[in-house]
C-alpha positions as CSV (number, residue, x, y, z in Angstrom):
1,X,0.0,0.0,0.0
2,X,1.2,3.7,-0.8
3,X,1.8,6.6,1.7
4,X,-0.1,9.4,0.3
5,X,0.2,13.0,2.2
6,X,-2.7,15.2,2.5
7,X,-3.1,19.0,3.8
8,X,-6.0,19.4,5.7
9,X,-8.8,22.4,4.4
10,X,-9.3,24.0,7.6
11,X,-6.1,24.1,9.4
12,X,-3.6,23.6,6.9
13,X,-1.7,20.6,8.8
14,X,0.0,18.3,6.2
15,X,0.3,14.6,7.1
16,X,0.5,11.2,5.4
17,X,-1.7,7.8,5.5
18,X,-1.3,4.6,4.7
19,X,-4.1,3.6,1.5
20,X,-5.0,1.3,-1.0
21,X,-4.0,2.3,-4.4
22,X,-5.9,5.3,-5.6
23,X,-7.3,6.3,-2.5
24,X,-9.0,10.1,-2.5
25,X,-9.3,10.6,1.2
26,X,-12.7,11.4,1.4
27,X,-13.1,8.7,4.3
28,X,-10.0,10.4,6.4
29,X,-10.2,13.2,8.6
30,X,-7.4,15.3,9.9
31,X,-5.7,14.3,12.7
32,X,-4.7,17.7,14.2
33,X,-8.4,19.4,13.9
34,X,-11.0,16.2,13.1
35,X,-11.7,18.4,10.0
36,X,-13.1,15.7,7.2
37,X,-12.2,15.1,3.7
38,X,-8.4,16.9,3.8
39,X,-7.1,17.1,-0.1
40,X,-4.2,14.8,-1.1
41,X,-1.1,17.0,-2.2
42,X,1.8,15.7,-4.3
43,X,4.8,14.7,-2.2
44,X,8.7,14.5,-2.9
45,X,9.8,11.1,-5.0
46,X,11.8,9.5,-1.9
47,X,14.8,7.7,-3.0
48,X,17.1,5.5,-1.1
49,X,18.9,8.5,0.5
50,X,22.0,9.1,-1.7
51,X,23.4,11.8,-3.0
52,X,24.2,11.4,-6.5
53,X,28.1,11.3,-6.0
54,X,30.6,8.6,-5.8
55,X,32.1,6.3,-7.9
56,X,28.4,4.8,-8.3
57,X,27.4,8.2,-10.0
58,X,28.4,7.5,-13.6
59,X,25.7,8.0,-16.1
60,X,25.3,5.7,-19.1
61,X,23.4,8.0,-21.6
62,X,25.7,7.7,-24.4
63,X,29.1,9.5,-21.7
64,X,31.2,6.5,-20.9
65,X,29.6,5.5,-18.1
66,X,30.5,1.7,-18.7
67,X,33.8,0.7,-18.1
């Protein structure tokens, strides 16, 4: 299942639940203020935490990167 983030309509406190695919949150309510049906905002694409540098940072579009 996904973690989608949501910003609630009435108080503005942003927060994420655990959903089937596709979810709309219309069933949640906001945790901070009970406010129902906050809207679902588009969040960061998390990766797994590195930075881009390193020896592992070689591209291979057409620069080399294969050795």
């Amino acid at each position: 299942m996904p973690i989608y983030e949501y910003r609630c309509r009435q108080c503005g406190a942003v927060f994420e639940a655990l959903q089937p695919l596709g979810a709309d949150g219309s069933e949640l309510t906001c945790p901070k203020c009970g406010a129902p049906q906050p809207e679902k905002i588009f969040s960061a694409f998390a990766s797994s935490g590195h930075d881009g540098g390193g020896a592992g940072a070689r591209s291979s579009c057409g620069t080399g990167g294969f050795t």
